[in-house]
Each structure stands twice: as C-alpha cells, then as structure tokens.
C-alpha positions in Angstrom: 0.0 0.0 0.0 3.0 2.5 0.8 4.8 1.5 -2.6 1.5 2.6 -4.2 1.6 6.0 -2.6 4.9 6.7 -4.0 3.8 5.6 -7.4 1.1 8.2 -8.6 -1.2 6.3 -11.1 -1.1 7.3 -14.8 -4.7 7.1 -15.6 -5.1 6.9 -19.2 -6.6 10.3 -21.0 -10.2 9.7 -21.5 -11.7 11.1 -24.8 -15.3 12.1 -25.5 -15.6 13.3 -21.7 -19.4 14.3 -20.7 -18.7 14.6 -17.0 -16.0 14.5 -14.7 -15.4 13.5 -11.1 -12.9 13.8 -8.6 -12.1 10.6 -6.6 -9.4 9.7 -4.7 -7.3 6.5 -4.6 -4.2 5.9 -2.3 -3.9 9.3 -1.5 -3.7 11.1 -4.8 -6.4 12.8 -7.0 -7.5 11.6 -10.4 -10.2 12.1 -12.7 -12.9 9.7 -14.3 -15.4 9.9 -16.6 -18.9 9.5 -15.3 -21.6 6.9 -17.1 -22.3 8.0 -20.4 -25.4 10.4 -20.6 -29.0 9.1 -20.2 -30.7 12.2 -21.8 -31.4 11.1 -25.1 -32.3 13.6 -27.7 -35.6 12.6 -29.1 -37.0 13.2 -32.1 -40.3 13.1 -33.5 -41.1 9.4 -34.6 -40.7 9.2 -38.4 -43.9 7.4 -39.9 -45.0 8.8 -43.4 -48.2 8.3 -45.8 -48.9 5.7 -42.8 -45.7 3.6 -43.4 -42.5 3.2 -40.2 -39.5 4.5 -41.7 -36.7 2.3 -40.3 -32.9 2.3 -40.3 -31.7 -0.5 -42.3 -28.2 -0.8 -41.3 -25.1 -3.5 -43.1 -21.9 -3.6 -43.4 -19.5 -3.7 -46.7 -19.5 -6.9 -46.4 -21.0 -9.3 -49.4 -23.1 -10.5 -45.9 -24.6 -7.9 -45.4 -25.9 -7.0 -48.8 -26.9 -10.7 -48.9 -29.2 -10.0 -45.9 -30.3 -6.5 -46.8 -32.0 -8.2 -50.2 -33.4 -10.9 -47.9 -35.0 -7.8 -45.8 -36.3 -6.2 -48.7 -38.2 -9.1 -50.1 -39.6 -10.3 -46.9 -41.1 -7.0 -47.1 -42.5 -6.2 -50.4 -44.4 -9.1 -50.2 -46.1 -9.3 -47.0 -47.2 -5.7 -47.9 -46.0 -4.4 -44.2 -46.1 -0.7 -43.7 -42.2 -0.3 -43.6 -40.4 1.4 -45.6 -36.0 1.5 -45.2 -33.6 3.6 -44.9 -30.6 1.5 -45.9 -27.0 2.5 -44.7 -23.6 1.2 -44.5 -21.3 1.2 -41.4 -18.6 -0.2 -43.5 -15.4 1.9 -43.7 -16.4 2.7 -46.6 -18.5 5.7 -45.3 -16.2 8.9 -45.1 -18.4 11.7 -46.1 -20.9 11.0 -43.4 -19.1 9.2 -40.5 -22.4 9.5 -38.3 -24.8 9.4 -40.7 -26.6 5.7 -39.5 -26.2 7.1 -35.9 -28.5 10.2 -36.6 -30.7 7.8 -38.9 -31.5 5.6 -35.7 -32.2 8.9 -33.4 -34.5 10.3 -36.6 -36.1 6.6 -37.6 -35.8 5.4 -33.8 -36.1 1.5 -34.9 -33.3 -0.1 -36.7 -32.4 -3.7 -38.7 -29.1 -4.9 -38.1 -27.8 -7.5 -40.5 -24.3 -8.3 -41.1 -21.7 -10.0 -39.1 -18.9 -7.1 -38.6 -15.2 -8.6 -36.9 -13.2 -5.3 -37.9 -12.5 -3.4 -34.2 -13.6 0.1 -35.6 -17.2 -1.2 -36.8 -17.7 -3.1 -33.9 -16.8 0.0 -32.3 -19.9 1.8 -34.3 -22.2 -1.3 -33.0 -21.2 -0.1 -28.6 -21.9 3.5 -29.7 -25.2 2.7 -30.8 -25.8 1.3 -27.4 -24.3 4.3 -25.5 -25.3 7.2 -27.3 -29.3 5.9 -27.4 -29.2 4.4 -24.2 -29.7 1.2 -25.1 -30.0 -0.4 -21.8 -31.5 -3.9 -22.1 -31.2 -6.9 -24.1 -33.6 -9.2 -25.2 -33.3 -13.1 -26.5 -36.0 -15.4 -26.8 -34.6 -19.0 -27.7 -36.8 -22.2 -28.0 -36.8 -25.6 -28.6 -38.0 -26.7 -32.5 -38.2 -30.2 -33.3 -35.4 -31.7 -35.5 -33.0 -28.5 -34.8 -30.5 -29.8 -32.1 -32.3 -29.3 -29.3 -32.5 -32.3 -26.7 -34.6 -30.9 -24.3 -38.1 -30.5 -25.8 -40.8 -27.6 -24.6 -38.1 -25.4 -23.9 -39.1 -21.8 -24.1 -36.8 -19.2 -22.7 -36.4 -15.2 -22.7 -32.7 -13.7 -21.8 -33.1 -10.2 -20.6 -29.3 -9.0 -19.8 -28.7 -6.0 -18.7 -26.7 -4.1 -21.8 -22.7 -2.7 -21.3 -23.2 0.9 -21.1 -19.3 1.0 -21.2 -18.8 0.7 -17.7 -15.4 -0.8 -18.3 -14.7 1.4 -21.4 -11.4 3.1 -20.5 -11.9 3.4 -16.3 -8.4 1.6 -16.3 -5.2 2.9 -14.6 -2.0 1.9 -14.1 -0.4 1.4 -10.6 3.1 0.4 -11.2 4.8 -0.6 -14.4 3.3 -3.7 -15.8 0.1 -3.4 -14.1 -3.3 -2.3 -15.1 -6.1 -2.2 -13.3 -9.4 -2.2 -14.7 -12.5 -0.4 -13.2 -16.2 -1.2 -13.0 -18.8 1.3 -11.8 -22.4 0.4 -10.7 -25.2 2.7 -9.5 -28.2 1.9 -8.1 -30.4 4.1 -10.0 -29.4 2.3 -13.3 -30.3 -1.4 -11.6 -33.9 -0.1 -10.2 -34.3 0.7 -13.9 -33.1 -2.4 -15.2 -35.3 -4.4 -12.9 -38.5 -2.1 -13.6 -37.4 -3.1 -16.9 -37.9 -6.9 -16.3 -40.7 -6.8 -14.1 -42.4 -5.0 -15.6 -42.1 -7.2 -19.2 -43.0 -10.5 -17.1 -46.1 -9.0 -15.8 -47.1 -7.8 -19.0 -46.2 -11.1 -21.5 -47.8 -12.9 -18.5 -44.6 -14.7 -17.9 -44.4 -17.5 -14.5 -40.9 -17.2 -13.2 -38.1 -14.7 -13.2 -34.7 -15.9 -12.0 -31.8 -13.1 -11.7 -27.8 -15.1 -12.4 -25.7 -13.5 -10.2 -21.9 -14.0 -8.4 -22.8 -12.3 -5.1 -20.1 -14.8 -3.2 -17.4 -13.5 -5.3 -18.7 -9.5 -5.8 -20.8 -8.9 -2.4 -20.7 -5.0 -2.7 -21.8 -5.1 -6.9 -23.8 -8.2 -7.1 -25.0 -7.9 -3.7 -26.2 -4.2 -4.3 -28.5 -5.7 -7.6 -29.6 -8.5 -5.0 -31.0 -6.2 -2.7 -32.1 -3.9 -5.1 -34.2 -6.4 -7.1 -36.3 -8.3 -3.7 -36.8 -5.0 -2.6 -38.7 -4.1 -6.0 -40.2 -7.4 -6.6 -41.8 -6.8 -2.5 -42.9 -3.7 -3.1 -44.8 -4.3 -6.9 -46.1 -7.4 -5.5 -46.4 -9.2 -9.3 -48.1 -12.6 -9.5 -44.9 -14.0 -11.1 -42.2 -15.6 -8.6 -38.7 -14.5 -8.5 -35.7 -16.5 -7.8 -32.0 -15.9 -6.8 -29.2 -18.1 -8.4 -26.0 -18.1 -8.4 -24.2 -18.0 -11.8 -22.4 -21.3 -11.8 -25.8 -23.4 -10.7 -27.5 -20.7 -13.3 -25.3 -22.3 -16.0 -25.2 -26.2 -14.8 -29.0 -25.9 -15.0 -30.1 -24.0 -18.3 -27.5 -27.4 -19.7 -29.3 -29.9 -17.6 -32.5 -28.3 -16.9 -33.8 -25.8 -19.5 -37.0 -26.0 -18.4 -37.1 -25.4 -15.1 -36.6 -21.8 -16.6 -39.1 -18.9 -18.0 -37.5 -15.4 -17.8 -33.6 -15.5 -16.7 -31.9 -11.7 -16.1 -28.5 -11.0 -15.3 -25.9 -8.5 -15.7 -24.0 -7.2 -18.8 -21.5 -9.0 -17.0 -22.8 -12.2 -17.5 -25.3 -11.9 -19.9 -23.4 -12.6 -23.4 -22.1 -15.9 -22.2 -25.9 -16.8 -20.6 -27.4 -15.8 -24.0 -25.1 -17.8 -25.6 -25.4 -21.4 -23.4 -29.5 -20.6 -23.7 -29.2 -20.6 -27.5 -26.5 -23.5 -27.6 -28.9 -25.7 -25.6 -32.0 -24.4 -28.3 -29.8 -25.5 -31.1 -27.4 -22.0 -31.7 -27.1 -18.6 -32.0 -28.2 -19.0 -35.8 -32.1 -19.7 -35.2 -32.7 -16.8 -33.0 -33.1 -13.0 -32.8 -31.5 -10.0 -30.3 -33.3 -6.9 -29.3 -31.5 -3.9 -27.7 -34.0 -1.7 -26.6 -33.9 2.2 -24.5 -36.6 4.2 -23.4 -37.6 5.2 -26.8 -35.4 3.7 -29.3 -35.0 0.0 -30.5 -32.0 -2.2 -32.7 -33.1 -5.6 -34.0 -30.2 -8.1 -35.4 -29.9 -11.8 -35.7 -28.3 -13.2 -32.8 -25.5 -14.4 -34.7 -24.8 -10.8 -35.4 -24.9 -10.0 -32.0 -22.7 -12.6 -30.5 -20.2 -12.6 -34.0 -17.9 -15.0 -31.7 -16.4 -16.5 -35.2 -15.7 -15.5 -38.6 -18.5 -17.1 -40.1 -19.0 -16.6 -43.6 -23.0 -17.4 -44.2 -25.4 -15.2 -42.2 -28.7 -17.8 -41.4 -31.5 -16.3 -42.9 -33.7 -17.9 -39.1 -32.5 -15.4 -37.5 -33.3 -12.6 -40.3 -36.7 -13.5 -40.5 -36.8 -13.7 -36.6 -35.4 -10.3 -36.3 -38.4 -9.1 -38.6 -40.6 -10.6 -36.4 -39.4 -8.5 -33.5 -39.8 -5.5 -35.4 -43.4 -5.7 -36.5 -44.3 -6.9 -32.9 -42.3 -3.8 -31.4 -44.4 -1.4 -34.1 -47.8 -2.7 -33.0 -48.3 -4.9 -36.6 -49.1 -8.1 -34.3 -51.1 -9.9 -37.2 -48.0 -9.1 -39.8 -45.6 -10.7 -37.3 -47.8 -13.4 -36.3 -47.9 -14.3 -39.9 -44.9 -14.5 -40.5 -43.7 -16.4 -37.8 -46.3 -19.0 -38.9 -44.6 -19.4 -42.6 -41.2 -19.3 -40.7 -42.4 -22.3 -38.6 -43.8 -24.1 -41.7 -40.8 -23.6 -43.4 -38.8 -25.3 -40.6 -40.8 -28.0 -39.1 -43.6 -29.0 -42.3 -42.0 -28.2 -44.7 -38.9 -29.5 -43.8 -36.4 -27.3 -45.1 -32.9 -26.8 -43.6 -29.7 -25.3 -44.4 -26.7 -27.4 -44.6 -25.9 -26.5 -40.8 -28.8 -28.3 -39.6 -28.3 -31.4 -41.8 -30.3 -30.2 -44.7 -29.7 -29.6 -48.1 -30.9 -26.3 -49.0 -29.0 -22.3 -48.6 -30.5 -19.6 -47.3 -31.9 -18.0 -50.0 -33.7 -21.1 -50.9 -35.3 -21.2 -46.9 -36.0 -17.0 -47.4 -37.8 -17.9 -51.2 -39.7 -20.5 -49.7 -41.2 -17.9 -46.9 -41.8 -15.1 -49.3 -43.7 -17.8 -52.0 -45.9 -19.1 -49.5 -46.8 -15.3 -48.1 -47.5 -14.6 -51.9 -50.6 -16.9 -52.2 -51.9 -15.3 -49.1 -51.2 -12.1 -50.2 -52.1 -12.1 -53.6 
C-alpha cells in the first residue's frame, strides 16, 4: 500500500468526456469519466403516408448485402407498412461518418444484418448502445423439433442487462506492468433495469423470473443488484415468482434443466455468455433474434450478429426473418408478425427445409424464397 503511494497512477486520457469526477485513490487525486449520458435527444417518430420509416443498417460486407436483399423481399411481399432507410457502417463511409447514428435517433427503430469482426465497426455497434441508451437486451430462444435441441418444450427469454461502457477506458496503471481495470455500478441504473424486467414479465404474462448473479465473489456489486431487485419485486407485488441463483448453478441448469426456466436476467456481465449457453442448448445462435431496446429507441439483429464470436461466412436467414418478427411486434403490426412467424415455422418443421448446418440440403436464399412464396398466395 505505501509502494502505491509513492507511485502516482497514470490514468489513461479519456476522450469524448461528458462529465468528470474527482475521486481519490491511495492518497492522490485523479479524474474519471462518469456513465455515459442518459438524456437522449428525441425526435419526433418518423412514420410517413402511414408507413414506419426504419434504419436499415449493413456492413461492406458481401453478408450484409446478402441480408439486406433478404430484408427487402420479406417485405415487399407481406405488404407491411415499412419502408428502409438503408445504410452502410462499412469503412467505406467517409463523407458522413455519423450518418446511420442520426438515422437511428430520426427513424428510432433499426435492422441490423451483417456480421462485422473489424474493431472500428464493432466500435460503431457499442456507440449505438451508448449514445441511445440502449439499456437492455432481449433473447427469446426455443426448442424446434429436428434443430439440435434435446430438451423439448423449452421456451426461454434472456433479458441482460446491456454494457453501457462501464469498463470502457476506467483503467489505470499502478506500477509498471500493471493495469487495473474499473467497474462502476449505480443503483439508480439497476432499479431501472429491474422495472425493466418486471415490468415485461407481468405484461407477457410470464411465470418465473430468475436473476444469475456472483454475489459470493462480488458482495458490494452483485450484492447491491440483489438487494435492489427483492426489494422491488416486495414492493410491486407481481403474480410472477422470482428467484435468486448463483451464476455457476444458473449455467449447470439452463444445460441440464432448461425447463425449469421462463425469464432469466442477469448482468452485462454475465449476460453474453448466458445468452449464448441458452441458445447453444435451443440448437445455436443461428435460429434466433437479439433486441436492444432504450426508453424510446429499438436495434433488432440476428443473434448471430450480435454474438459474432467466429468469422463465419453465411449469415442464417432464421435469425433474419426472426429479427423481422421483433420488429413488426415492437411497431404494434401483431397480425403481420404473427404471420410471418407462422410461414417461418412451416418452413422449418412442415415443410422441412434446412440449411446445410442443420443437416439439410438447402441455402439460405432457398429457406427466405420459400417464406416469401408461401406469403405470396396469401397475399395475392
């Protein structure tokens, strides 16, 4: 401790400041960037002639102009009242370099489809998340007959608490060869979190809420979103029940016991690797859909887009179509969505139809033309 004091730490410059802080650690004064701001700029919502105008965004990537035609022609023929605005985060955009963030703020609903691995578009993906205050994500995984799933009836929604770049550069460096790396947790930003979740069990009518958490290991940060969360679910009272777990029996039981399971929330985290061993047991990232969602504004991407743990080179066009779904349901076109999701499902199970990943014989654009000629005789 006395070695520490006679070694001022050399806190890295922060850039993009919004607010600054004085602390003080072993004796000496620093400064540190507080959480990003939570006063969005809001603008009116863009619907014109009666049709959502939404962000459409891809990369450079022959991916993401792959799913961006799979998009359009999901579209144009189930007649939905959406209209894009397509845009490319690829680094190929130099005249505007925040033109698809002030698209989201205008449109306030966005498609994401493309599976990005370069650090500076990724980088473009967090400041979506920051900047909009996109707090919460949401992952519904299920179990579908003849998709790798073992355990049947499985029906699961992941709602993780999203990384508002609480470790983003709150790093400092003690001594030479050390860094030490900072995470900051308020209680304001839990209660909303959990109002959040509670709040979307009671109204999807869900049974059981379990929060993951490490409280044995973190008992002042883990502990504080364990108090905070029985404290809310006492006072709201909700006719769902709500469970403690500990992350390790958490993840030994969505393997071994996905069922026992209806809503599971955690924190950003643990909530990539929980989405991911939900969707693993449900047959993989590829079938299934991501929402990260604010107060007012809304990103929908496949899962596989979210997670983009490999460099995989064919984009599933289940999680497209999912990610469509989401959309219509979050702009109040219930019957569109539910229509779709119907073809979707007689695509997969009737129909039997599978891309090579799931032992079948057929690509994704033959799975997407298969969806859009069955809407067409309903349609037409």
């Amino acid at each position: 401790m006395l070695f520490l004091r006679k070694c001022p730490a050399n806190l890295l410059k922060r850039i993009n400041c919004y607010s600054t802080a004085n602390i003080e650690v072993q004796g000496h004064d620093y400064q540190k960037e507080s959480f990003p701001p939570k006063y969005v700029k809001l603008l009116p919502p863009s619907k014109y002639g009666g049709e959502y105008l939404v962000t459409l965004l891809t990369g450079s990537s022959i991916i993401g102009q792959q799913g961006a035609n799979f998009i359009r022609h999901l579209f144009e023929v189930a007649k939905v009242p959406v209209a894009f605005e397509r845009i490319s985060i690829g680094p190929d955009q130099t005249t505007y370099p925040n033109e698809y963030l002030q698209s989201v703020r205008r449109n306030r609903h966005a498609l994401f489809i493309d599976l990005q691995h370069d650090p500076d578009e990724k980088h473009k993906q967090l400041l979506l998340n920051i900047d909009l205050d996109l707090y919460v994500g949401i992952i519904q995984v299920n179990s579908i007959e003849g998709y790798r799933c073992r355990h049947p009836n499985v029906n699961i929604t992941v709602i993780m608490q999203n990384n508002a770049e609480n470790f983003s550069k709150l790093e400092y460096g003690p001594v030479p060869g050390m860094v030490e790396t900072l995470k900051i947790t308020q209680k304001k930003y839990i209660e909303r979190y959990f109002n959040f979740v509670f709040h979307y069990a009671m109204e999807n009518r869900h049974q059981k809420v379990t929060f993951g958490h490490q409280a044995s290991e973190f008992p002042l940060s883990d502990g504080m979103y364990n108090r905070t969360a029985l404290k809310m679910y006492e006072q709201l009272k909700p006719q769902f029940e709500f469970e403690l777990m500990p992350i390790h029996d958490l993840v030994r039981n969505i393997v071994m016991k996905p069922r026992c399971f209806d809503v599971i929330c955690t924190s950003d985290r643990y909530g990539t690797f929980v989405a991911s061993i939900a969707s693993a047991v449900c047959g993989g990232a590829s079938l299934f859909s991501s929402t990260e969602r604010g107060d007012h504004h809304a990103v929908f991407k496949p899962l596989q887009t979210r997670l983009s743990i490999t460099d995989s080179l064919i984009l599933s066009p289940y999680g497209i179509v999912r990610s469509s779904i989401d959309l219509l349901r979050y702009l109040g076109e219930t019957d569109c969505a539910n229509g779709l999701y119907e073809e979707l499902m007689n695509t997969m199970t009737c129909r039997d139809i599978k891309t090579k990943e799931f032992g079948g014989t057929d690509t994704g654009e033959y799975v997407i033309c298969d969806i859009v000629n069955r809407l067409k005789c309903k349609t037409y």
